[in-house]
C-alpha positions in Angstrom: -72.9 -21.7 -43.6 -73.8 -20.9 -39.8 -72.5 -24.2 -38.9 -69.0 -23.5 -40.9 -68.7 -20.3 -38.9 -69.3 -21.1 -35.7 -66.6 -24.1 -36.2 -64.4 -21.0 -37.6 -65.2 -19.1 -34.2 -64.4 -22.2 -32.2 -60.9 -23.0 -34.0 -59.9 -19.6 -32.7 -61.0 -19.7 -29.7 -59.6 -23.1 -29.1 -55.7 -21.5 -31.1 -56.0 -18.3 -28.5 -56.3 -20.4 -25.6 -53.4 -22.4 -26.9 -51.3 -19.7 -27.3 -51.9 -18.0 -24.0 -50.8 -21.0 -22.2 -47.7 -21.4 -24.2 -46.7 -18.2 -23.3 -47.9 -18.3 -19.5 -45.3 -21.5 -19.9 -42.5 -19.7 -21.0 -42.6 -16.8 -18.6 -42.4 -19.1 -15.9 -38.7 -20.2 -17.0 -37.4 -16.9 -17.5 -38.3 -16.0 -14.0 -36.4 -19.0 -12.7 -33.9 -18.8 -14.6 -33.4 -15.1 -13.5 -33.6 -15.8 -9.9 -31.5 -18.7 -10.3 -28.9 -15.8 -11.8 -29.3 -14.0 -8.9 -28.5 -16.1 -6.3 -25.5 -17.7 -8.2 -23.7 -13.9 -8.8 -24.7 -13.0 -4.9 -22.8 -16.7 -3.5 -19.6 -15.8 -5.7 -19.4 -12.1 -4.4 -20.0 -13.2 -1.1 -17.1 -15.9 -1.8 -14.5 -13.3 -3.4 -15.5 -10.7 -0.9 -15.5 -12.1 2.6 -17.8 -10.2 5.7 -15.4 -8.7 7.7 -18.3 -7.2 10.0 -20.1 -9.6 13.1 -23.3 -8.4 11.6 -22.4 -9.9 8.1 -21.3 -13.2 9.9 -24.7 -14.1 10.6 -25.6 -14.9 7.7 -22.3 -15.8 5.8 -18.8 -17.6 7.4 -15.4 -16.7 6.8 -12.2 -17.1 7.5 -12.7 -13.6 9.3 -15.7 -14.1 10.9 -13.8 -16.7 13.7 -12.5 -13.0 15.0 -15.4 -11.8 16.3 -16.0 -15.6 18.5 -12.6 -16.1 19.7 -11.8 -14.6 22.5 -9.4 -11.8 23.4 -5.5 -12.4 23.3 -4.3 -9.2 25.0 -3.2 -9.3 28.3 -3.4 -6.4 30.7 0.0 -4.3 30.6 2.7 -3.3 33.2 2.1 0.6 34.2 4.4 3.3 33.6 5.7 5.1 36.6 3.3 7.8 35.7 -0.1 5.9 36.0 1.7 4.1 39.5 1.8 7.3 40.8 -1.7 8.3 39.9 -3.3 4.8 41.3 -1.4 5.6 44.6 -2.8 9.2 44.7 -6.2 7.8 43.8 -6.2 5.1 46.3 -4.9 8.1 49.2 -7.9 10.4 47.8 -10.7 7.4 48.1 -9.5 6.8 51.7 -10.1 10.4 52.6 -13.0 11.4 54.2 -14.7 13.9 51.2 -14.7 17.6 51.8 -18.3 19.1 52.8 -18.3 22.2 51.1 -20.4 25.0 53.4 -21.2 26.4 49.7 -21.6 24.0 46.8 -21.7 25.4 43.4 -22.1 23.8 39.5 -19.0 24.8 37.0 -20.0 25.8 34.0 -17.6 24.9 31.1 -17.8 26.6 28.1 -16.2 25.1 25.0 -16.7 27.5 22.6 -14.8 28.6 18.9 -15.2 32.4 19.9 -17.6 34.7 21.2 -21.1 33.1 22.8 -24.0 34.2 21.6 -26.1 33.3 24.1 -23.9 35.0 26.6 -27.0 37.6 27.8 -29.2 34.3 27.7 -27.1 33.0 30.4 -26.5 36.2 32.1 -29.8 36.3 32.8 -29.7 32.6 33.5 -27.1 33.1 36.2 -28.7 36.7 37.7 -29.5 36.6 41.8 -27.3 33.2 42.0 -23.7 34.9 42.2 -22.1 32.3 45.1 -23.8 29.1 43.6 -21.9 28.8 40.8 -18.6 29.4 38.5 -17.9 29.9 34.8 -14.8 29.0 32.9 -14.9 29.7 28.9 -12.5 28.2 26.5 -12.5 29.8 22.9 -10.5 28.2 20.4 -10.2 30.4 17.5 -10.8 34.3 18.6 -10.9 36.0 21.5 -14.7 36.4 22.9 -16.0 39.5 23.7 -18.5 39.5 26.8 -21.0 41.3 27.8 -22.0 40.0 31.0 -19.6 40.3 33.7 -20.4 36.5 35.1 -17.8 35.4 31.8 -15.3 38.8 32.1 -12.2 37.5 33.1 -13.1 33.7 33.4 -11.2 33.3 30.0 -8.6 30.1 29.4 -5.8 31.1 27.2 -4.1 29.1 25.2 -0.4 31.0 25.7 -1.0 30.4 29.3 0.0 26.7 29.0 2.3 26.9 26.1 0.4 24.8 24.0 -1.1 26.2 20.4 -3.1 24.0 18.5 -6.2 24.0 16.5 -9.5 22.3 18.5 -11.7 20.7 15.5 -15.0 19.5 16.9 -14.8 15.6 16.8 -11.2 15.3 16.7 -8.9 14.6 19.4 -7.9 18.5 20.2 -10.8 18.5 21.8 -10.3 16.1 24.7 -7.3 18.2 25.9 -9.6 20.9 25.8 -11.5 19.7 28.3 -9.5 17.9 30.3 -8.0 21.3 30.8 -11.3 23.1 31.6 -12.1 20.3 34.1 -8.5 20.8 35.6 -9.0 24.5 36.1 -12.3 24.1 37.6 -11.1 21.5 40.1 -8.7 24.3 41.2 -12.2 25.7 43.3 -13.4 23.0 46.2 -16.5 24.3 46.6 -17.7 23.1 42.7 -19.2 20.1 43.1 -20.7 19.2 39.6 -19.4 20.1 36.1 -21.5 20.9 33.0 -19.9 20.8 29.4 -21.5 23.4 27.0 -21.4 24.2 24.2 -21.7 28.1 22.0 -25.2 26.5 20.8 -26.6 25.8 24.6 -28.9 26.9 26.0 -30.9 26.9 29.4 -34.2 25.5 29.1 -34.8 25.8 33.2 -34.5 28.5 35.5 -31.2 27.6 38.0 -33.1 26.8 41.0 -34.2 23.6 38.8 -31.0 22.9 37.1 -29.2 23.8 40.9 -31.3 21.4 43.0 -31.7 18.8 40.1 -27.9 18.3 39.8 -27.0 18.6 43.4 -29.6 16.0 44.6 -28.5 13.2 42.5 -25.7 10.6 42.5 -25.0 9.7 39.2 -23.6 11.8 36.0 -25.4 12.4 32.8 -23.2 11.5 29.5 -24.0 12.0 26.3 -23.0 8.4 24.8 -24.2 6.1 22.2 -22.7 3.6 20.0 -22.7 4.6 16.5 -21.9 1.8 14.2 -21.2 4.2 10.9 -17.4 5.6 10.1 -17.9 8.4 12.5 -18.5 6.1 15.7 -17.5 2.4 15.9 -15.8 2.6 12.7 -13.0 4.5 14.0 -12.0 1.8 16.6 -9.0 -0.2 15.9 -7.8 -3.5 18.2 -4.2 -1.4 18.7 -6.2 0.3 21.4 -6.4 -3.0 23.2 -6.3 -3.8 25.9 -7.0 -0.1 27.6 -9.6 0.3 25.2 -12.0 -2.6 24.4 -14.6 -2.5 21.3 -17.7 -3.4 23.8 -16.1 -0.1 25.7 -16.1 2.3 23.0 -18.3 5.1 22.1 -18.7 8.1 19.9 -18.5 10.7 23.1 -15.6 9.1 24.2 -14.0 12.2 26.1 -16.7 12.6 28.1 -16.6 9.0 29.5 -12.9 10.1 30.3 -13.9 11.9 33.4 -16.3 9.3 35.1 -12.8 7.3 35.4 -10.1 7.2 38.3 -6.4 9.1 36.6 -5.1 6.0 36.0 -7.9 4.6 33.8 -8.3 7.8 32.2 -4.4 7.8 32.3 -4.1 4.7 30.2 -7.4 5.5 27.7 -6.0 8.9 27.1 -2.4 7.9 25.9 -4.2 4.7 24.6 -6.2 7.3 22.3 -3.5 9.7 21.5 -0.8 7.5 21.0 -2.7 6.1 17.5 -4.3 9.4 16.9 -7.6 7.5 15.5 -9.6 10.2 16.3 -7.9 12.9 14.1 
């Protein structure tokens, strides 16, 4: 009897082991043939939907993807009497010995919806440095009310030039905005360097530090990245060739506008605005 049971025990044993390795031997072809699935639907949307991106043709090719290698068609175009005019005056201005201002000073450009709210931040900012410095505010929607004297008066209306428009932050409104805050300032010889600002900014040095630091140096800080979403790189089209090329573009475009001579910026701005691909 003890040798018919353990027989019994070892029939089992011997039937479990069986059927564990059956079943080990079928999971394994339903994983393949899962993978195998997987691979075949991603080749056929790859095939109906071809990368249209450089990034995509690194892995994949295309009919499209011979864009990005070739090189560019566009051919430089004649200039308008406009931008002839501005390369001559540019060319007369570099041959001119620069004017040494006896008093230097930094223009402030405020770019602002309506009233700042930092204004006694900056008044305080500003305080015991009266002939080092100018302030020129631009509000878009209302009309600020100060309360520091530095900003009474240094207002830029709208009705002065004739031109009513909404500015919408990120859209083009607001290059014209500060191309004609820059142009104002420029009015003054003695302002040396320019500072774009914002309602939201705010000093984080006394002006002796911000002074001395912008007045020793030689080059221009610019707030520029390249920003491959829908907001940055994704609004570049090749109708802004050949002013505008791709390797060029960035999302805070408008300020790269005034590092340029008139007729560059001459030819990006109508280049910009002419397509509107920033509204």
């Amino acid at each position: 009897m003890k040798a018919t049971r353990a027989w019994q025990r070892r029939i089992k044993d011997i039937l479990l082991m069986s059927g564990s390795r059956q079943r080990s031997r079928l999971k394994r072809p339903v994983w393949i043939i899962v993978l195998v699935t997987f691979v075949i639907i991603f080749l056929i949307t790859a095939f109906l939907y071809p990368p249209t991106t450089s990034a995509a043709c690194y892995i994949f090719s295309s009919r499209d993807c011979t864009l990005f290698n070739e090189p560019s068609i566009f051919t430089a175009r004649e200039l308008s009497d406009e931008e002839t005019r501005s390369h001559v005056v540019f060319r007369e201005i570099l041959n001119t010995p620069p004017i040494q201002s006896k008093n230097p000073k930094i223009a402030f450009l405020f770019l602002t919806p309506g009233t700042l709210y930092f204004e006694p931040l900056w008044d305080k900012f500003f305080r015991g440095h009266e002939d080092r410095f100018s302030v020129y505010v631009h509000a878009s929607r209302e009309k600020p009310v100060h309360t520091s004297h530095y900003f009474i008066g240094r207002d830029i209306h709208r009705e002065t030039v004739g031109i009513k428009m909404q500015v919408v932050w990120g859209k083009f409104s607001m290059v014209d905005i500060e191309r004609r805050l820059l142009a104002r300032s420029l009015l003054d010889p003695d302002n040396q360097q320019f500072v774009l600002l914002s309602d939201s900014c705010v000093p984080l040095h006394n002006f002796d530090y911000v002074y001395n630091y912008l007045m020793l140096t030689n080059v221009s800080f610019i707030d520029c990245f390249v920003d491959l979403g829908p907001h940055g790189t994704g609004r570049y089209s090749e109708r802004m060739m050949p002013e505008v090329e791709k390797n060029a573009f960035r999302k805070v475009l408008s300020s790269e506008l005034w590092a340029c001579s008139p007729t560059a910026m001459c030819g990006y701005y109508q280049a910009l605005s002419s397509y509107r691909l920033l509204e």
